[in-house]
mmCIF file of the N, C-alpha and C atoms, coordinates in Angstrom:
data_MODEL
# 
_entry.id   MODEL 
# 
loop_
_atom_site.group_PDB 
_atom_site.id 
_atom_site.type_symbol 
_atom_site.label_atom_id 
_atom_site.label_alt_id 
_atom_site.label_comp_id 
_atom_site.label_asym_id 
_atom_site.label_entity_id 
_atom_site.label_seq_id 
_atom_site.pdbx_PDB_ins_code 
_atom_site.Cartn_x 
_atom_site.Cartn_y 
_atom_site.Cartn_z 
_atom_site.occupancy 
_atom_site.B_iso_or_equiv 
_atom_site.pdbx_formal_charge 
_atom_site.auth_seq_id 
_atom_site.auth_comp_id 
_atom_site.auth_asym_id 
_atom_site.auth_atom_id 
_atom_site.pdbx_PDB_model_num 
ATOM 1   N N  . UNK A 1 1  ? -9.807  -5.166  4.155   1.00 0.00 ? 1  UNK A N  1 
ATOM 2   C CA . UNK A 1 1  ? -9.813  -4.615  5.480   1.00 0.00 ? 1  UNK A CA 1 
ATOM 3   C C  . UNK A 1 1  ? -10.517 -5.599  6.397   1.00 0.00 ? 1  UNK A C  1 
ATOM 4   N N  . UNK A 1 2  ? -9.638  -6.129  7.521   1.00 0.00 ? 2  UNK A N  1 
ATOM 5   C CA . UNK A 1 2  ? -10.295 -6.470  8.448   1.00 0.00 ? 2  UNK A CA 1 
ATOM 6   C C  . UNK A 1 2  ? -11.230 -6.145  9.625   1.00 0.00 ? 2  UNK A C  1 
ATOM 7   N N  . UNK A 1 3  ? -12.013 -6.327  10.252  1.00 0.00 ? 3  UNK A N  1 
ATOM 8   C CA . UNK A 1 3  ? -12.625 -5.584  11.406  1.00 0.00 ? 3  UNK A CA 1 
ATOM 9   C C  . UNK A 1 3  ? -10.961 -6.319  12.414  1.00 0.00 ? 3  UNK A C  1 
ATOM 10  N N  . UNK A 1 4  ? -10.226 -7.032  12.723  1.00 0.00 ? 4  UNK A N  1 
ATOM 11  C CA . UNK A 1 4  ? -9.404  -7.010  13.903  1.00 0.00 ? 4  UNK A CA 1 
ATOM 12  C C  . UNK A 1 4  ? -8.054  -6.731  13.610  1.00 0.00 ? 4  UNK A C  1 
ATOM 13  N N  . UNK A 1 5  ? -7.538  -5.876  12.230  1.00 0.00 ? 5  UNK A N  1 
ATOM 14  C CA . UNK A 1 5  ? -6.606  -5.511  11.668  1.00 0.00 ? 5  UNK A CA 1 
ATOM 15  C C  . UNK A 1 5  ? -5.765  -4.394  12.760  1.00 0.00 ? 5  UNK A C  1 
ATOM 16  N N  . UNK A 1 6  ? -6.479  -3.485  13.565  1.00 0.00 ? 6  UNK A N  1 
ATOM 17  C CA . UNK A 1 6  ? -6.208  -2.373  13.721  1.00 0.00 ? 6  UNK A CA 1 
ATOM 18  C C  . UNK A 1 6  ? -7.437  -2.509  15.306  1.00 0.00 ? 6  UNK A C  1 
ATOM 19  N N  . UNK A 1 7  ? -6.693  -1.613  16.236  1.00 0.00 ? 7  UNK A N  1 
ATOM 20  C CA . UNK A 1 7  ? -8.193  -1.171  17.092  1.00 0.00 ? 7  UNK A CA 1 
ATOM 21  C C  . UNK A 1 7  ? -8.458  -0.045  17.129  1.00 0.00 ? 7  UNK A C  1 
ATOM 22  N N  . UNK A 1 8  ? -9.699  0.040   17.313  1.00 0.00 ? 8  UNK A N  1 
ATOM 23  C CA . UNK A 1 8  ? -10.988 1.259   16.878  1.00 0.00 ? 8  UNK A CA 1 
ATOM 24  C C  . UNK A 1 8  ? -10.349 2.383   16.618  1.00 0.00 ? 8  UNK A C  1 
ATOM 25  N N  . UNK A 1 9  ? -9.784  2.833   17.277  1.00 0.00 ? 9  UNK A N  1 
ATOM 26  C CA . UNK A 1 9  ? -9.268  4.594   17.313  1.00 0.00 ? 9  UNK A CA 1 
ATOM 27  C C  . UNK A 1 9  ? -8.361  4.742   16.205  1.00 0.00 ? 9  UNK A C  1 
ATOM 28  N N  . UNK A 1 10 ? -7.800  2.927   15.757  1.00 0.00 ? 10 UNK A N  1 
ATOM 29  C CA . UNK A 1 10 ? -7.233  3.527   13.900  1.00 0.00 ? 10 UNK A CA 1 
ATOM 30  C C  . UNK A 1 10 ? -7.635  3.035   13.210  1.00 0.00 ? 10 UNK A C  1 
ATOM 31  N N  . UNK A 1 11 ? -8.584  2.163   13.362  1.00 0.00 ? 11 UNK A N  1 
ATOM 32  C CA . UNK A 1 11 ? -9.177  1.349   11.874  1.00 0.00 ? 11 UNK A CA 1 
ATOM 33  C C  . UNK A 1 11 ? -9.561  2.584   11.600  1.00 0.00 ? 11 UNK A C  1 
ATOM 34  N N  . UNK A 1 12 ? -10.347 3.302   11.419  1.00 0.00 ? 12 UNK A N  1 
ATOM 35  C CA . UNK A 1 12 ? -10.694 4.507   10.338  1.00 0.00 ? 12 UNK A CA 1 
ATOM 36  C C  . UNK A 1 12 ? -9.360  5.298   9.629   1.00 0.00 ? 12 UNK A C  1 
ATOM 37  N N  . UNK A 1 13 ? -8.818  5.312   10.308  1.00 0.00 ? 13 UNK A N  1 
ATOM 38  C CA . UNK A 1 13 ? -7.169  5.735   9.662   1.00 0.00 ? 13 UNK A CA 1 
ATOM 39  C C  . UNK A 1 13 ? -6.765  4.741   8.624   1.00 0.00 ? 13 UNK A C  1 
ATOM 40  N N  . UNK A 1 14 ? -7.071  3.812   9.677   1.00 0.00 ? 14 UNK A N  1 
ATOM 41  C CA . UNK A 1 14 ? -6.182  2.426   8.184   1.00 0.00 ? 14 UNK A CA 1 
ATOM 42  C C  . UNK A 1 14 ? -7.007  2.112   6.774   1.00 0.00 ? 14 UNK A C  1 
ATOM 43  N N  . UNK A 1 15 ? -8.341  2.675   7.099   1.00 0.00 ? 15 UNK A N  1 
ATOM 44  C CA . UNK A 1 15 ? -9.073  2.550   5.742   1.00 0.00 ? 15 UNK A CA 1 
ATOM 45  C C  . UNK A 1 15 ? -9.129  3.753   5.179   1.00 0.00 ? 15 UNK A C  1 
ATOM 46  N N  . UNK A 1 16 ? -8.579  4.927   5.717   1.00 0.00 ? 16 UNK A N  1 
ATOM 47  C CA . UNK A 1 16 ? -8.683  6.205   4.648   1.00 0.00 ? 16 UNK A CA 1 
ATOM 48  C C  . UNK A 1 16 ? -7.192  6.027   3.973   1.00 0.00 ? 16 UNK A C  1 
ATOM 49  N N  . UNK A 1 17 ? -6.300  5.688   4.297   1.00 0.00 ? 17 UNK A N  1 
ATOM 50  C CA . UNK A 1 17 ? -5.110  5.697   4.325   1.00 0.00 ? 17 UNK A CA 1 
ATOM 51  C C  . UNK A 1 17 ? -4.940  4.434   3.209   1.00 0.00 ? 17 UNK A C  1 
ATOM 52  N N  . UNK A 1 18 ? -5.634  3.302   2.965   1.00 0.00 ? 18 UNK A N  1 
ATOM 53  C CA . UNK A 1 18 ? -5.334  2.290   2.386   1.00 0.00 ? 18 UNK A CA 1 
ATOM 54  C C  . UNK A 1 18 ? -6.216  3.060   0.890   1.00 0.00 ? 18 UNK A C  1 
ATOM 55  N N  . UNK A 1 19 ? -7.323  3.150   1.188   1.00 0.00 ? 19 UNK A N  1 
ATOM 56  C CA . UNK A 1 19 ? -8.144  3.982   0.116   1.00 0.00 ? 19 UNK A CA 1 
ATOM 57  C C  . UNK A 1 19 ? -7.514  4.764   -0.751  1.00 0.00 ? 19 UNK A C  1 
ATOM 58  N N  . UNK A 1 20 ? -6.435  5.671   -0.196  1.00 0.00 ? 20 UNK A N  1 
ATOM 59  C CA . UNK A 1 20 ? -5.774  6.825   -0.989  1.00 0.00 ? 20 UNK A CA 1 
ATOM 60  C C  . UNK A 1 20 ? -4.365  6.083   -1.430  1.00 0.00 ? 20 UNK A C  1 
ATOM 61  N N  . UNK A 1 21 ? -3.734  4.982   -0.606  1.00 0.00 ? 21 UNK A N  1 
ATOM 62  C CA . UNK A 1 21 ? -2.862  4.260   -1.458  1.00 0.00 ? 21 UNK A CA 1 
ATOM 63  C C  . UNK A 1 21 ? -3.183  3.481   -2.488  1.00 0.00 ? 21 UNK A C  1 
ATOM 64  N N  . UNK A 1 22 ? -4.531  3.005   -2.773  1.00 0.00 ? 22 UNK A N  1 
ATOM 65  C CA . UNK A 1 22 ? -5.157  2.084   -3.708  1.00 0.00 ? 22 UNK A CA 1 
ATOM 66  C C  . UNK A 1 22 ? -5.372  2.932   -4.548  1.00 0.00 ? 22 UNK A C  1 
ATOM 67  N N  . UNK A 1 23 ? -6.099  4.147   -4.632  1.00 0.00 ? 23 UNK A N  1 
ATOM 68  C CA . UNK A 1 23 ? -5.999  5.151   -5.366  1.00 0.00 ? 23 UNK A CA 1 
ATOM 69  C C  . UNK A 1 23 ? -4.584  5.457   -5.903  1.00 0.00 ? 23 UNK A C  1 
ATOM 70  N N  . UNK A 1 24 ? -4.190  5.720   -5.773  1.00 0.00 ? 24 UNK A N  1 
ATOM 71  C CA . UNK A 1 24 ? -2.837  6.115   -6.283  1.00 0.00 ? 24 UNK A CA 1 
ATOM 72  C C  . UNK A 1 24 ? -2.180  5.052   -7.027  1.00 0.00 ? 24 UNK A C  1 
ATOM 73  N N  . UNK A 1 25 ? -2.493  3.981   -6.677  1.00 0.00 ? 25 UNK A N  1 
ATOM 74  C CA . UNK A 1 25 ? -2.001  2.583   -7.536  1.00 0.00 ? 25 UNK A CA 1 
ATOM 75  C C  . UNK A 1 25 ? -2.560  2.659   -8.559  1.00 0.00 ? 25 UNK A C  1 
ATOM 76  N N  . UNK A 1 26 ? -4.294  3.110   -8.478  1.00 0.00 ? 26 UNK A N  1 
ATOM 77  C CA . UNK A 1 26 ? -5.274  2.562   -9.720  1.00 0.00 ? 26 UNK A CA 1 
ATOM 78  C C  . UNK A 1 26 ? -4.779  3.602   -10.672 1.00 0.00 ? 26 UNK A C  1 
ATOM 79  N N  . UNK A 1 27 ? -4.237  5.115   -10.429 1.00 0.00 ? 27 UNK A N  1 
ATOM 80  C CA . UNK A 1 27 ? -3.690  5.846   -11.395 1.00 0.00 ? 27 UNK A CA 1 
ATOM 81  C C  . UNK A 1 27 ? -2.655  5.903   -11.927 1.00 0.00 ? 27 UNK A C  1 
ATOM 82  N N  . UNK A 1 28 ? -1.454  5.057   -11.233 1.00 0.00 ? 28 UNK A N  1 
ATOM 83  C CA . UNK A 1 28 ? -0.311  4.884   -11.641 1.00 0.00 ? 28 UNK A CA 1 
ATOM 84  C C  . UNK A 1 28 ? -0.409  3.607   -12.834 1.00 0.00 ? 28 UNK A C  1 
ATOM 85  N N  . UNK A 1 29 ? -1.169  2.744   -12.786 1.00 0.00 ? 29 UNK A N  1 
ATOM 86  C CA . UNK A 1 29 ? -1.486  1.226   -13.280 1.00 0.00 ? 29 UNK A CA 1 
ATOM 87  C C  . UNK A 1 29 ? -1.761  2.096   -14.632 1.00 0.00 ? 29 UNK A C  1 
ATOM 88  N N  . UNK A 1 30 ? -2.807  3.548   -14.548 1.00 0.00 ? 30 UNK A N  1 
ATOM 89  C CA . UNK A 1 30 ? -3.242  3.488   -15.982 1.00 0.00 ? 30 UNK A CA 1 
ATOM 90  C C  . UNK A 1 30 ? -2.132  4.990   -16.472 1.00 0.00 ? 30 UNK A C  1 
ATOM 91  N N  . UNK A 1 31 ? -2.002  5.771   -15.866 1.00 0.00 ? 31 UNK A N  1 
ATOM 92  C CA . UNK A 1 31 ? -1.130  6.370   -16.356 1.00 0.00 ? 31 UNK A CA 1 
ATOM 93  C C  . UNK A 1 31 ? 0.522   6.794   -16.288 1.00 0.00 ? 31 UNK A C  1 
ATOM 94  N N  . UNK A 1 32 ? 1.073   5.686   -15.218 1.00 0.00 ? 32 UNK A N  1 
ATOM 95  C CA . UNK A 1 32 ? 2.657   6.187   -15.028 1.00 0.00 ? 32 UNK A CA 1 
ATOM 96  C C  . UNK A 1 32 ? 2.762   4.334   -14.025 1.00 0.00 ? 32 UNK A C  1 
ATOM 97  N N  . UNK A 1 33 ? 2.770   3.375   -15.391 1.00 0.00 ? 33 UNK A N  1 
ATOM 98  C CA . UNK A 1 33 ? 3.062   2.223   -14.766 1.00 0.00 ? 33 UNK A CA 1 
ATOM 99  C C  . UNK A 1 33 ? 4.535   2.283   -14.591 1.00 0.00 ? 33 UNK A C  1 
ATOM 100 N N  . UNK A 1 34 ? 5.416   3.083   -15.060 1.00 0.00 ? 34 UNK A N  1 
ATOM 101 C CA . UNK A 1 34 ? 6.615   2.339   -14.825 1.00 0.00 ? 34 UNK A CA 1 
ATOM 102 C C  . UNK A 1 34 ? 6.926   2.993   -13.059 1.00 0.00 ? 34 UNK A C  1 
ATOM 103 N N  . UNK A 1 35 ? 6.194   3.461   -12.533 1.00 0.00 ? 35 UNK A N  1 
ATOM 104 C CA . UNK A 1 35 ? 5.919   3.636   -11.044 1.00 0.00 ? 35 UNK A CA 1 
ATOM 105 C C  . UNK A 1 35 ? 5.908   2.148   -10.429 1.00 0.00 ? 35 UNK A C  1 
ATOM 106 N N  . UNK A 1 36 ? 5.125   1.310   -11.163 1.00 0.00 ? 36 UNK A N  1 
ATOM 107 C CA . UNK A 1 36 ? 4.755   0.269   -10.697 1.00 0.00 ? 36 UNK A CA 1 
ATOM 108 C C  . UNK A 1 36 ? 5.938   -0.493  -10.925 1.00 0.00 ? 36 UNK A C  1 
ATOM 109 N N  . UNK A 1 37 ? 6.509   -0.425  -11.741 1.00 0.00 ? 37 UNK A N  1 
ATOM 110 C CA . UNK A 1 37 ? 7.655   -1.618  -12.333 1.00 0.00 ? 37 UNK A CA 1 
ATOM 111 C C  . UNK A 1 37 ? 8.402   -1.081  -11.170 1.00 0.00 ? 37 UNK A C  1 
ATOM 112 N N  . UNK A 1 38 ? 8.720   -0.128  -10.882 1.00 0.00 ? 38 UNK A N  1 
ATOM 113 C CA . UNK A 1 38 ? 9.802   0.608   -10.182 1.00 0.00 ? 38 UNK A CA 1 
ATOM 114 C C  . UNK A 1 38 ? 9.900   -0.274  -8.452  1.00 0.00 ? 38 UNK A C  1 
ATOM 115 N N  . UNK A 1 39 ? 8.638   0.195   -7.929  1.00 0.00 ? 39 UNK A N  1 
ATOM 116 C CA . UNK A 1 39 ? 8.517   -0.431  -6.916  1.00 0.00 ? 39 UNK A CA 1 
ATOM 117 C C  . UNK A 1 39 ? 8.074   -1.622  -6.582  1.00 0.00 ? 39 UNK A C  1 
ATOM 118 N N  . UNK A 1 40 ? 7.816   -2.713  -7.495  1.00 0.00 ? 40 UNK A N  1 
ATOM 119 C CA . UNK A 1 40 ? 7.844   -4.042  -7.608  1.00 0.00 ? 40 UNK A CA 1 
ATOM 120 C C  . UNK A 1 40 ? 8.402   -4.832  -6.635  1.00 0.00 ? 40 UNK A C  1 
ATOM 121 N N  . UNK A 1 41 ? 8.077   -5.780  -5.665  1.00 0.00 ? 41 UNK A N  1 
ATOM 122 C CA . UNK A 1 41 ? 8.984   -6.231  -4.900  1.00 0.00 ? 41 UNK A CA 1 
ATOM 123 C C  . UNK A 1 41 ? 9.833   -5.824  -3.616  1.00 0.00 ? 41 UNK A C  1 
ATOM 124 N N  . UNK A 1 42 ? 9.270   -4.205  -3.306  1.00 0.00 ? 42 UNK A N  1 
ATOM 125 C CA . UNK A 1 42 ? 10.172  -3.315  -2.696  1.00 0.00 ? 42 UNK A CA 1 
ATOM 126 C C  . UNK A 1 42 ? 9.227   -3.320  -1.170  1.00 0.00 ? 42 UNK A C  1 
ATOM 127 N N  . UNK A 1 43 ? 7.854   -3.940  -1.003  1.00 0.00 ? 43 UNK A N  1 
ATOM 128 C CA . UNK A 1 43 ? 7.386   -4.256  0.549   1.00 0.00 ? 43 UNK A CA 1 
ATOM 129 C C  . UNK A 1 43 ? 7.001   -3.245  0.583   1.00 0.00 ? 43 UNK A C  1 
ATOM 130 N N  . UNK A 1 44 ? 6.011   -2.612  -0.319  1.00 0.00 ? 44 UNK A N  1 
ATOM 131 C CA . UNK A 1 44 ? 5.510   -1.274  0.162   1.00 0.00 ? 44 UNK A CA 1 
ATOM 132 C C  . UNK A 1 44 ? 3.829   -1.709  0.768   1.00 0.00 ? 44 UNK A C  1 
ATOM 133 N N  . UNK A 1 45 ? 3.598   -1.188  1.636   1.00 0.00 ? 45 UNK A N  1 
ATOM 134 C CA . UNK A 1 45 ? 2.417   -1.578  1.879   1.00 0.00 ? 45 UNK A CA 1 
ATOM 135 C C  . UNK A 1 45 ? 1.423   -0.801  2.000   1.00 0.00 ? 45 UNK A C  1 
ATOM 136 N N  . UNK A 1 46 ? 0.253   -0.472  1.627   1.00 0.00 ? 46 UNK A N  1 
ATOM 137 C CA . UNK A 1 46 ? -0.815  0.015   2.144   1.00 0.00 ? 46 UNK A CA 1 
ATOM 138 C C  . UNK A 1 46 ? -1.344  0.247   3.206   1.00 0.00 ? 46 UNK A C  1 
ATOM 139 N N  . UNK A 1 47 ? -1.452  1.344   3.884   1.00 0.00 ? 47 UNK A N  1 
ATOM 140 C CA . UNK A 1 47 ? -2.063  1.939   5.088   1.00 0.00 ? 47 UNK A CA 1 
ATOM 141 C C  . UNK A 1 47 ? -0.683  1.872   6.538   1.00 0.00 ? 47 UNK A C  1 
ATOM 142 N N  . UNK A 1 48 ? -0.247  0.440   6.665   1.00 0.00 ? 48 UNK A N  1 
ATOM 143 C CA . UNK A 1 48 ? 0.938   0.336   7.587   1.00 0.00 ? 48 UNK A CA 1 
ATOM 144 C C  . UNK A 1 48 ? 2.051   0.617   6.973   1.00 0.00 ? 48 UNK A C  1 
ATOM 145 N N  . UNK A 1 49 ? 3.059   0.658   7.622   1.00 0.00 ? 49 UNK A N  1 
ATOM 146 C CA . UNK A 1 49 ? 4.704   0.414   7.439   1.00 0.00 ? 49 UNK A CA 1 
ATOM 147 C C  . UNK A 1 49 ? 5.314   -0.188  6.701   1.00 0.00 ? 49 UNK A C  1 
ATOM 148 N N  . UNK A 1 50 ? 6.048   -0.069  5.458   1.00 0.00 ? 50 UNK A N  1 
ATOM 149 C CA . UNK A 1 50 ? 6.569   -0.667  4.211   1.00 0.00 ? 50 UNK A CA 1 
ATOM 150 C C  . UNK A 1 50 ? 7.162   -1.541  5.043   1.00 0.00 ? 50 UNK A C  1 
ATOM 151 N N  . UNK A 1 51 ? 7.680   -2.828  4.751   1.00 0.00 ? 51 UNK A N  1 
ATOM 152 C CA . UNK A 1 51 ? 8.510   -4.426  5.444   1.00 0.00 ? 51 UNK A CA 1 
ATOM 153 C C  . UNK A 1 51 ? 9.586   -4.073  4.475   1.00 0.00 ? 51 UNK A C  1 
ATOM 154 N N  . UNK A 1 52 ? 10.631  -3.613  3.571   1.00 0.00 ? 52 UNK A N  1 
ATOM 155 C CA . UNK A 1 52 ? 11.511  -3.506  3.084   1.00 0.00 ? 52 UNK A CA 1 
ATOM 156 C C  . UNK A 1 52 ? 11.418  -4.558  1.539   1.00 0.00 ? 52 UNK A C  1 
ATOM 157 N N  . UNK A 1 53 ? 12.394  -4.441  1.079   1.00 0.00 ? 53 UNK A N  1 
ATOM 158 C CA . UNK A 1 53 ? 12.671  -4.862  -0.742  1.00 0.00 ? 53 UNK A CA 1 
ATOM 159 C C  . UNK A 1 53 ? 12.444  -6.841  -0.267  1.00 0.00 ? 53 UNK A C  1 
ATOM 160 N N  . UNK A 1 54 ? 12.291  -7.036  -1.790  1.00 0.00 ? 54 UNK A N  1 
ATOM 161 C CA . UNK A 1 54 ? 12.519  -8.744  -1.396  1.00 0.00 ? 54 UNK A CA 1 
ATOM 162 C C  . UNK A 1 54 ? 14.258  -8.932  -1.324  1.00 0.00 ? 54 UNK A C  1 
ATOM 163 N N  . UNK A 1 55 ? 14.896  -10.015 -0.560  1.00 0.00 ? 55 UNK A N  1 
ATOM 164 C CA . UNK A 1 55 ? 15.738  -10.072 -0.795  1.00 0.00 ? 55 UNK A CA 1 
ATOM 165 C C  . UNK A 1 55 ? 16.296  -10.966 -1.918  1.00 0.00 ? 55 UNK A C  1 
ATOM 166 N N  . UNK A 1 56 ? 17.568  -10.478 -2.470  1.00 0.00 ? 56 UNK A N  1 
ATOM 167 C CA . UNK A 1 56 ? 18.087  -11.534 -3.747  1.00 0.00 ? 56 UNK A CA 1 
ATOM 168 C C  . UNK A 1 56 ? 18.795  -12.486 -2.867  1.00 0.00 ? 56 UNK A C  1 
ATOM 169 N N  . UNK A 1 57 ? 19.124  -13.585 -3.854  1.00 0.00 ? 57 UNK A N  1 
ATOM 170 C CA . UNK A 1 57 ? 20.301  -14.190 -3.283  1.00 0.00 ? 57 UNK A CA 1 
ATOM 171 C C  . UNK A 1 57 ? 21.255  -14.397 -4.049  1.00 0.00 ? 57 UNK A C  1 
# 
């Protein structure tokens, strides 16, 4: 987390919000990795707006 990521009125959003996506990673990692395999590559992001899949060529 940056302090100039976000201004004031959502950085607290973007760190509760990144917190509970990191969470959810750290439980998927130990109990339902193929969550992880699944979305591999797919631009999901933490706290902002997923950017979409990688592309193939």
């Amino acid at each position: 987390m940056h302090e100039d990521e976000a201004e004031e009125g959502k950085l607290a959003w973007l760190m509760e919000q990144r917190a509970r996506e990191h969470a959810r990673n750290a439980y998927d990692m130990i109990f339902k990795p193929e969550r992880l395999i699944k979305n591999a590559g797919r631009g999901l992001r933490q706290g902002y707006e997923d950017v979409g899949p990688v592309r193939e060529r």
